[in-house]
C-alpha positions as protocol buffer text, in pm:
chain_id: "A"
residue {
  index: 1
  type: UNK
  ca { x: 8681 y: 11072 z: 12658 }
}
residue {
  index: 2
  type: UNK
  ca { x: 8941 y: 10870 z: 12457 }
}
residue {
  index: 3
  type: UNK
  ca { x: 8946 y: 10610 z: 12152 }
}
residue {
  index: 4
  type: UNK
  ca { x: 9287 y: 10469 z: 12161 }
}
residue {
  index: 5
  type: UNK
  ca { x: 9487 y: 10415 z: 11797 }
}
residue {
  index: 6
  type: UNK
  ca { x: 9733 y: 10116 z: 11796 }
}
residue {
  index: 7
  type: UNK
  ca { x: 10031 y: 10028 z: 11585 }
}
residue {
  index: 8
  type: UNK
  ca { x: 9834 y: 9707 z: 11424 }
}
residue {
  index: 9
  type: UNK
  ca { x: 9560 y: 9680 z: 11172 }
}
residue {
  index: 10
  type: UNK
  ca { x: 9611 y: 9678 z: 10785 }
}
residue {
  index: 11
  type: UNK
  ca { x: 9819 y: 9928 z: 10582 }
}
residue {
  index: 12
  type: UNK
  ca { x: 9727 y: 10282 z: 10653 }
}
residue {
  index: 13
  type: UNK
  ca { x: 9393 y: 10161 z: 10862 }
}
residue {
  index: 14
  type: UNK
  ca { x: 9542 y: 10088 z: 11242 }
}
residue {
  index: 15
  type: UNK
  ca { x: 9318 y: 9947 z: 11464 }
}
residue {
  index: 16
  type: UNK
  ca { x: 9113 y: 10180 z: 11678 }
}
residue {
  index: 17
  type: UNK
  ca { x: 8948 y: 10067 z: 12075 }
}
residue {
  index: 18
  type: UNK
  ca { x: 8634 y: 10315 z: 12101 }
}
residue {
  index: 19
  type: UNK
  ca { x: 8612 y: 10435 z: 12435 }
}
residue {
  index: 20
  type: UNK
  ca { x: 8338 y: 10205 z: 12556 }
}
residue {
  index: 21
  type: UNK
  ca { x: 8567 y: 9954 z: 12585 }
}
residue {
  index: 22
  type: UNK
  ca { x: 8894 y: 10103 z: 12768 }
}
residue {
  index: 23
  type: UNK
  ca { x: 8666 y: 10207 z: 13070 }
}
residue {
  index: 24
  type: UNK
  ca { x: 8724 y: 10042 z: 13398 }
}
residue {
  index: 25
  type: UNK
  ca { x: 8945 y: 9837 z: 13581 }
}
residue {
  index: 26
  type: UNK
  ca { x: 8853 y: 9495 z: 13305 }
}
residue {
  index: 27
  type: UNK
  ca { x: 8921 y: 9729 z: 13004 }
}
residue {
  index: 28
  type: UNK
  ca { x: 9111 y: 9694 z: 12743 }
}
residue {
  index: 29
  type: UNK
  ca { x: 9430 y: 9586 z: 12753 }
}
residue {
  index: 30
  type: UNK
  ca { x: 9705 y: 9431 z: 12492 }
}
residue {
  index: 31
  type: UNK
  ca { x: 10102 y: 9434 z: 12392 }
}
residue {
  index: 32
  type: UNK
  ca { x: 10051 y: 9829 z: 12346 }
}
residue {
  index: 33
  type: UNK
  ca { x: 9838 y: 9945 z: 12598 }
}
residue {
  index: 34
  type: UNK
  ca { x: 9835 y: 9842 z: 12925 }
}
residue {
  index: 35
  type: UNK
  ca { x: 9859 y: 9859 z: 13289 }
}
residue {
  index: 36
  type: UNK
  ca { x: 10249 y: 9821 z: 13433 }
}
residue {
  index: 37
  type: UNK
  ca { x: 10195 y: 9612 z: 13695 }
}
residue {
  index: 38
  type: UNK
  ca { x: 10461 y: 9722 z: 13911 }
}
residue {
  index: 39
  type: UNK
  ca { x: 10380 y: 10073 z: 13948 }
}
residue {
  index: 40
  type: UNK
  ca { x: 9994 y: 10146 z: 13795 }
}
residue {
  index: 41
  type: UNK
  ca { x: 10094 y: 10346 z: 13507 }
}
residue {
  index: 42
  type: UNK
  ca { x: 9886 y: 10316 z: 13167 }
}
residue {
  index: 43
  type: UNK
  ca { x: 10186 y: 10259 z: 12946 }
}
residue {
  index: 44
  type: UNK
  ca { x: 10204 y: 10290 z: 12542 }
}
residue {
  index: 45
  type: UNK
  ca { x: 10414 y: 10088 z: 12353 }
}
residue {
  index: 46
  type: UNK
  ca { x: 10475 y: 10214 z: 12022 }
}
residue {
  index: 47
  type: UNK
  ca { x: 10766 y: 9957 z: 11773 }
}
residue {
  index: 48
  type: UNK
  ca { x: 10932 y: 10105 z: 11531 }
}
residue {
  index: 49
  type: UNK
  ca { x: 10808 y: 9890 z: 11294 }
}
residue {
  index: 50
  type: UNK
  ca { x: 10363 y: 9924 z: 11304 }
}
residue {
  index: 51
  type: UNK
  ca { x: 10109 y: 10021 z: 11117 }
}
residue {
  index: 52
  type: UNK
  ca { x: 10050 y: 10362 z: 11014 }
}
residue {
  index: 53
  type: UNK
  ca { x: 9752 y: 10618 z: 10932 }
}
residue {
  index: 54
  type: UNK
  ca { x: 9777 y: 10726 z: 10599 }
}
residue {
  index: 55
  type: UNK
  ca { x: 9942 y: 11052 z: 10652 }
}
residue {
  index: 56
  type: UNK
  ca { x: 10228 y: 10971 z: 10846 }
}
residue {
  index: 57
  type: UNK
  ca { x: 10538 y: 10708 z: 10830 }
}
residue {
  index: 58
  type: UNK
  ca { x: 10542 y: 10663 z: 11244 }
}
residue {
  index: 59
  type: UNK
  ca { x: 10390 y: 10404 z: 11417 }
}
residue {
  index: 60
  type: UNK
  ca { x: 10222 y: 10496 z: 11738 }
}
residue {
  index: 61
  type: UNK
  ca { x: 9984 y: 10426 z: 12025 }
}
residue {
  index: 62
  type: UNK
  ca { x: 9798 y: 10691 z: 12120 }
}
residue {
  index: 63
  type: UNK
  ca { x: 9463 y: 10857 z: 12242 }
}
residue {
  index: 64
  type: UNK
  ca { x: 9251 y: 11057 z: 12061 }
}
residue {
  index: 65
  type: UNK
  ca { x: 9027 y: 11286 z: 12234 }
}
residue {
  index: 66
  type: UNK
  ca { x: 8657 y: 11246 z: 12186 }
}
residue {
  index: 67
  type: UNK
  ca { x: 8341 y: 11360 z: 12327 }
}
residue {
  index: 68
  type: UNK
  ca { x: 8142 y: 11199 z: 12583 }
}
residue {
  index: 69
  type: UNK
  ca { x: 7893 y: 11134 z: 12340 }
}
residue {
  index: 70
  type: UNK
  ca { x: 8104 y: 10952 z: 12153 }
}
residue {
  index: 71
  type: UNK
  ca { x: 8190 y: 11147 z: 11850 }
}
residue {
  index: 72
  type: UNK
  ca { x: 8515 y: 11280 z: 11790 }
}
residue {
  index: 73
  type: UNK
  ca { x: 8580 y: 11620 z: 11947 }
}
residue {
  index: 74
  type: UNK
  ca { x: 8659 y: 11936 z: 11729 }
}
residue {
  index: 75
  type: UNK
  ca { x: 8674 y: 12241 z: 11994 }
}
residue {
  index: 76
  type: UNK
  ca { x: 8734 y: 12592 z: 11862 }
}
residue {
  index: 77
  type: UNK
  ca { x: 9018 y: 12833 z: 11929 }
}
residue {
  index: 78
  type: UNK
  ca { x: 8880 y: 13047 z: 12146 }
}
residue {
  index: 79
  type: UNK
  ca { x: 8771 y: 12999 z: 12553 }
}
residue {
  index: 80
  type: UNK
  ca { x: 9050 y: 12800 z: 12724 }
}
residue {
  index: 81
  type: UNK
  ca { x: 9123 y: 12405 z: 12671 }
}
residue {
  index: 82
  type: UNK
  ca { x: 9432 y: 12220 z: 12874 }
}
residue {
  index: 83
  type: UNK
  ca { x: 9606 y: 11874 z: 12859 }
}
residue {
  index: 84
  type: UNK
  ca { x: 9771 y: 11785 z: 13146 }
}
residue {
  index: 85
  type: UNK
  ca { x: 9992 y: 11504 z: 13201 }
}
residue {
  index: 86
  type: UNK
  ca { x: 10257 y: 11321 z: 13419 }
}
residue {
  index: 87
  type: UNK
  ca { x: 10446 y: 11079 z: 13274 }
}
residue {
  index: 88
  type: UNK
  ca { x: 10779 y: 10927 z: 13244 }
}
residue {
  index: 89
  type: UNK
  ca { x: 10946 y: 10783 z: 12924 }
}
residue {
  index: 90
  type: UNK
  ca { x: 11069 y: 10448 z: 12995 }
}
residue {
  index: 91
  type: UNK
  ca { x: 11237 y: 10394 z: 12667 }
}
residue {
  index: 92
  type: UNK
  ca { x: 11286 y: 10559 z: 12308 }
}
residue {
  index: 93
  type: UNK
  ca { x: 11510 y: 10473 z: 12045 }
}
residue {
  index: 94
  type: UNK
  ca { x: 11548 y: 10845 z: 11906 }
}
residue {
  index: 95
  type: UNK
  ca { x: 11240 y: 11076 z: 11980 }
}
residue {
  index: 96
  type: UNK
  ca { x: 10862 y: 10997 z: 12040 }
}
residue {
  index: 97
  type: UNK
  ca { x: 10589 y: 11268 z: 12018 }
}
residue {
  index: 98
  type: UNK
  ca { x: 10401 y: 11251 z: 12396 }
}
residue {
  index: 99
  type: UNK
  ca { x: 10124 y: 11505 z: 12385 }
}
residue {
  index: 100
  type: UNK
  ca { x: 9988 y: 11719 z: 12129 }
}
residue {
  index: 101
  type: UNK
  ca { x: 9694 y: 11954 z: 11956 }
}
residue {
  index: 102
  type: UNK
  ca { x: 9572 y: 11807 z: 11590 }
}
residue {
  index: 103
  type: UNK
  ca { x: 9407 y: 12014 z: 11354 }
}
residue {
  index: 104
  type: UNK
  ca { x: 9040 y: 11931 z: 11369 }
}
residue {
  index: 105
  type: UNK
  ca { x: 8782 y: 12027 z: 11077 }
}
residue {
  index: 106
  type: UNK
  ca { x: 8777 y: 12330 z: 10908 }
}
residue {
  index: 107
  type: UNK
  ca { x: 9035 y: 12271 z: 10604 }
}
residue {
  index: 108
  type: UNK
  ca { x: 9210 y: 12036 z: 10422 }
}
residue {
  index: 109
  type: UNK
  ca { x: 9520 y: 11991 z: 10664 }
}
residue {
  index: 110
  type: UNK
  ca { x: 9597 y: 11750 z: 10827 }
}
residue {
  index: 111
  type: UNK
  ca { x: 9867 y: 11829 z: 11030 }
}
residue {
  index: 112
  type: UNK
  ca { x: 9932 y: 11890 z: 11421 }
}
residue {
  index: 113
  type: UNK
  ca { x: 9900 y: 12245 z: 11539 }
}
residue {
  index: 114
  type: UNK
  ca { x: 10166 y: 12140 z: 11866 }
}
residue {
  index: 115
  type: UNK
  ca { x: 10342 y: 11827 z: 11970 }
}
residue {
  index: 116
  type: UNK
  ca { x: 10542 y: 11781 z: 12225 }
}
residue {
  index: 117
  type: UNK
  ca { x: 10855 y: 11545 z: 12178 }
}
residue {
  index: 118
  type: UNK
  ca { x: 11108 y: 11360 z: 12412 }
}
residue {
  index: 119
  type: UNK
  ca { x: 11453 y: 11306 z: 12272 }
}
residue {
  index: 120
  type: UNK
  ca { x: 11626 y: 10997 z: 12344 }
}
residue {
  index: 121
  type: UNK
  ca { x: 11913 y: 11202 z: 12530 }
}
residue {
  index: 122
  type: UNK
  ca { x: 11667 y: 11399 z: 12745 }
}
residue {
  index: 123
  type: UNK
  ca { x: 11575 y: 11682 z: 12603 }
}
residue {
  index: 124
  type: UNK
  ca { x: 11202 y: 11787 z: 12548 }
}
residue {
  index: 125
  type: UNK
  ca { x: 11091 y: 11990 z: 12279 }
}
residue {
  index: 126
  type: UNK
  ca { x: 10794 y: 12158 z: 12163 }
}
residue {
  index: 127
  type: UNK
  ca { x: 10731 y: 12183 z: 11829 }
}
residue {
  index: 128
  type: UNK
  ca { x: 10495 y: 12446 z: 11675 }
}
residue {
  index: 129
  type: UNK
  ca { x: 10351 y: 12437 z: 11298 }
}
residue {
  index: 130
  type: UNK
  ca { x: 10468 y: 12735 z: 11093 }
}
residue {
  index: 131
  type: UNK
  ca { x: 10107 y: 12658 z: 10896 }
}
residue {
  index: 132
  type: UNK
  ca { x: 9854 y: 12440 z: 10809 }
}
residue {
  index: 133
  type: UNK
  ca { x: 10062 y: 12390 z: 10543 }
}
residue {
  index: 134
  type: UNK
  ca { x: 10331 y: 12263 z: 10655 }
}
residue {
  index: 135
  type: UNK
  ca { x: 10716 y: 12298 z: 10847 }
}
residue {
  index: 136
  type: UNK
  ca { x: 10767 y: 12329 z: 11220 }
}
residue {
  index: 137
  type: UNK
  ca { x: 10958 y: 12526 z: 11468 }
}
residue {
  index: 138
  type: UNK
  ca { x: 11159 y: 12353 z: 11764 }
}
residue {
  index: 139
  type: UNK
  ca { x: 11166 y: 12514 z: 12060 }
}
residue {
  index: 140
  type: UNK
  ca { x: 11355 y: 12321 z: 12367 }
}
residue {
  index: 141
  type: UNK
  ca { x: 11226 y: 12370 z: 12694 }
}
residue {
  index: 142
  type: UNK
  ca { x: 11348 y: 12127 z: 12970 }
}
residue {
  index: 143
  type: UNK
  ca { x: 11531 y: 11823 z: 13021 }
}
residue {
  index: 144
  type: UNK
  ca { x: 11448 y: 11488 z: 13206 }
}
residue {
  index: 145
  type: UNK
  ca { x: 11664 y: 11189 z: 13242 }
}
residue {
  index: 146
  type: UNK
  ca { x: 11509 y: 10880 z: 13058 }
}
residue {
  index: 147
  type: UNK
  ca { x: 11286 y: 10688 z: 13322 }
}
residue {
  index: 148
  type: UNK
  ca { x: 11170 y: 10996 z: 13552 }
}
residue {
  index: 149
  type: UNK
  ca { x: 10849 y: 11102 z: 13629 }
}
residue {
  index: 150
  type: UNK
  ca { x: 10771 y: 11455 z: 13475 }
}
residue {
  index: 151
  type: UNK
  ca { x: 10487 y: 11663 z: 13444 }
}
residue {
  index: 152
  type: UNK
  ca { x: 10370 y: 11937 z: 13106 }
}
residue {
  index: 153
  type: UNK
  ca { x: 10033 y: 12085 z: 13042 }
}
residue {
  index: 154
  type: UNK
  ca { x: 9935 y: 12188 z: 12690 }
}
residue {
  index: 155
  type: UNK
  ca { x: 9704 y: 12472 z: 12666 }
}
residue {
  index: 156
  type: UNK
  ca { x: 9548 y: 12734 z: 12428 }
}
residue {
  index: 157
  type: UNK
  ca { x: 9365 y: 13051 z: 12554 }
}
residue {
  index: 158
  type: UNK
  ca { x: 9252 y: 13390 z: 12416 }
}
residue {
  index: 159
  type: UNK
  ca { x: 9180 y: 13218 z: 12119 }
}
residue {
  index: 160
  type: UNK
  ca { x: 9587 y: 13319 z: 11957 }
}
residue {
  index: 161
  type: UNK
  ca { x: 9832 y: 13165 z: 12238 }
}
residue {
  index: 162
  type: UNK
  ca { x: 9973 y: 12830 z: 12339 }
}
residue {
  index: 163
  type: UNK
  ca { x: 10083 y: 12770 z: 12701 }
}
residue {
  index: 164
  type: UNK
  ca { x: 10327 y: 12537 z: 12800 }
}
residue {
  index: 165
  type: UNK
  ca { x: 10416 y: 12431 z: 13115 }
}
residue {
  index: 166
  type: UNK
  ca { x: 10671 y: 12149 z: 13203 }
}
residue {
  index: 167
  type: UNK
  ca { x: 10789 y: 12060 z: 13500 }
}
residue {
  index: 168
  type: UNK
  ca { x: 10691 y: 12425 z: 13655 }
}
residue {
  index: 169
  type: UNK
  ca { x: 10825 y: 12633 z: 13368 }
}
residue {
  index: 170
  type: UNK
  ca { x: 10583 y: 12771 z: 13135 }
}
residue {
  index: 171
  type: UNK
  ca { x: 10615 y: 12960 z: 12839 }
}
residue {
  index: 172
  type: UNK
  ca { x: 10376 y: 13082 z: 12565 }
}
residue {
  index: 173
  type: UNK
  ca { x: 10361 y: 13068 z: 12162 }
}
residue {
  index: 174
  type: UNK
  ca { x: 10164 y: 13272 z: 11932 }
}
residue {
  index: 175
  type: UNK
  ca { x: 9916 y: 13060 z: 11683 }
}
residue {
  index: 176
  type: UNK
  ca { x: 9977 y: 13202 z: 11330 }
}
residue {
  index: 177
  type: UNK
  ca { x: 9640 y: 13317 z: 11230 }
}
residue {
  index: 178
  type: UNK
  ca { x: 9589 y: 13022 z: 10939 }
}
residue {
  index: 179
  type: UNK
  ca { x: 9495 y: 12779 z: 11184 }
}
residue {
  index: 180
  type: UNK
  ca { x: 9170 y: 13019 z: 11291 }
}
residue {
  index: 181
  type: UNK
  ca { x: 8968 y: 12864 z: 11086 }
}
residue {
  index: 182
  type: UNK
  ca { x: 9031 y: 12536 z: 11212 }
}
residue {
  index: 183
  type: UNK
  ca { x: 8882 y: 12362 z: 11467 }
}
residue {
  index: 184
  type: UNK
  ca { x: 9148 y: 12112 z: 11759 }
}
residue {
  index: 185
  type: UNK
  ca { x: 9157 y: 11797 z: 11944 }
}
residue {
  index: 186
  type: UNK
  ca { x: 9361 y: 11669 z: 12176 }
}
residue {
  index: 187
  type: UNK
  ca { x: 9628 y: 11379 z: 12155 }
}
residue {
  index: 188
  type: UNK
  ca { x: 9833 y: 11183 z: 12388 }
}
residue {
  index: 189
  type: UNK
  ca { x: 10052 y: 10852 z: 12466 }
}
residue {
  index: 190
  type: UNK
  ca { x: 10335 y: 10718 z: 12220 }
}
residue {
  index: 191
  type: UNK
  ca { x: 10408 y: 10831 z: 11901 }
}
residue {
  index: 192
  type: UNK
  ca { x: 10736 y: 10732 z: 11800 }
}
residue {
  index: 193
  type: UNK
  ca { x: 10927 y: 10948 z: 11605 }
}
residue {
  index: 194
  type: UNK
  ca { x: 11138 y: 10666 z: 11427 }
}
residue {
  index: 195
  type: UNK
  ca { x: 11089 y: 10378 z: 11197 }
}
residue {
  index: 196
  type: UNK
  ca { x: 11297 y: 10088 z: 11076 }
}
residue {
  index: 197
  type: UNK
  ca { x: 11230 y: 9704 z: 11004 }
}
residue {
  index: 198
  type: UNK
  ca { x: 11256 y: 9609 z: 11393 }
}
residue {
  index: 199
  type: UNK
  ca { x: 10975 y: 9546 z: 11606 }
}
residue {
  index: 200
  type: UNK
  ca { x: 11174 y: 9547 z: 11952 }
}
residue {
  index: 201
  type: UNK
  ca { x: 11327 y: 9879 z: 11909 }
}
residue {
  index: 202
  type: UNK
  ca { x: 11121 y: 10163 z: 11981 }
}
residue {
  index: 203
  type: UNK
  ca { x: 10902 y: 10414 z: 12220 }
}
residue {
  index: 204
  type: UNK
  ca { x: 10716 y: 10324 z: 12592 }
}
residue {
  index: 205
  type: UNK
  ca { x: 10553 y: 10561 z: 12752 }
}
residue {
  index: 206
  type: UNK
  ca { x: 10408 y: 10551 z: 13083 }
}
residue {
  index: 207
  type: UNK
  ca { x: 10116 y: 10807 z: 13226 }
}
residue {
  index: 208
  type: UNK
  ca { x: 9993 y: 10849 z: 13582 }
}
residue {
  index: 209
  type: UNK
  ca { x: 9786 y: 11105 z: 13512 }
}
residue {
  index: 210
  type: UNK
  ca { x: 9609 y: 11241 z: 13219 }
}
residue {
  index: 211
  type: UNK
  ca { x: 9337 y: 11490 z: 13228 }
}
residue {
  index: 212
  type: UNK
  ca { x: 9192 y: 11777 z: 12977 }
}
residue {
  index: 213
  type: UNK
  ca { x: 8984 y: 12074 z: 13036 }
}
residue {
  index: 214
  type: UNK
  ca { x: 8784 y: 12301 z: 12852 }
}
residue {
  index: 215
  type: UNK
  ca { x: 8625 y: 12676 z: 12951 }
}
């Protein structure tokens, strides 16, 4: 249900792994996805110097949700849809975006309805888009040393409100009414937050669980 995007490729095209091949225990694997070996955790590594996708000045490895069909998924508003996730940050520079919702189809925009950051000193944030247009809203709600194992889920029901639980806590958002028309997909793993001219410096995340819902 994933096609992963990787921080390598040519300018603004990063190389994408469809699905088909990150299945099973002989998937894919490389310097940015991969199996830790020392504790089973599917770990993102995301430089802070990478290749890009157009619309953006981050590098990042990351899922994309898709369909089990194998085309992109692009689920409505309404009903109820949930990304959960336990994780743990094992390094960041500055700040690296862990989970989020992306605007789908349905307008121009391409921004990110919600993401979901880790600071480098701890702190997680949630950030929600003001409109499809453009500026966010920071909202902080928990802190985690860097290195231990947390847990959030990202969800939208009734069609209007985003739920967010970490670690236990939840708390809920309203979804300004510009983003009805569009349609959402799910996103998780590394995006860092931070770019420069080094390729040591940057964001690794590691997942032990990852799983999305949708009623």
């Amino acid at each position: 249900m994933w096609q992963l995007q990787e921080p390598v490729g040519s300018p603004g095209k990063p190389t994408t792994i469809p699905s088909s091949r990150l299945q099973g225990a002989s998937g894919f694997q490389d310097d940015y996805f991969y199996t830790d070996k020392r504790d089973g955790a599917m770990t993102f590594w995301a430089p802070e110097k990478g290749v890009t996708t157009p619309n953006s000045n981050y590098a990042r490895s990351e899922l994309r949700e898709m369909n089990r069909d194998g085309g992109a998924a692009d689920w409505s508003l309404g009903g109820s849809h949930k990304l959960q996730a336990t994780l743990r940050v094992v390094s960041v520079t500055k700040n690296v975006c862990v989970g989020q919702i992306h605007l789908g189809s349905g307008g121009s925009s391409t921004k990110p309805l919600v993401e979901l950051y880790y600071r480098a000193n701890g702190d997680i944030v949630l950030g929600t888009e003001n409109s499809p247009d453009g500026g966010q809203t920071l909202h902080n709600v928990g802190h985690v040393s860097v290195g231990k194992t947390w847990n959030y889920t990202i969800g939208v029901s009734g069609g209007d409100t985003i739920d967010l639980t970490v670690n236990g806590s939840t708390t809920h958002y309203d979804i300004p009414s510009s983003f009805f028309p569009y349609k959402q997909y799910f996103k998780a793993g590394s995006y860092n937050q931070s770019s420069s001219d080094s390729t040591t410096n940057g964001a690794r995340v590691g997942f032990y669980g990852l799983t999305v819902s949708h009623g």
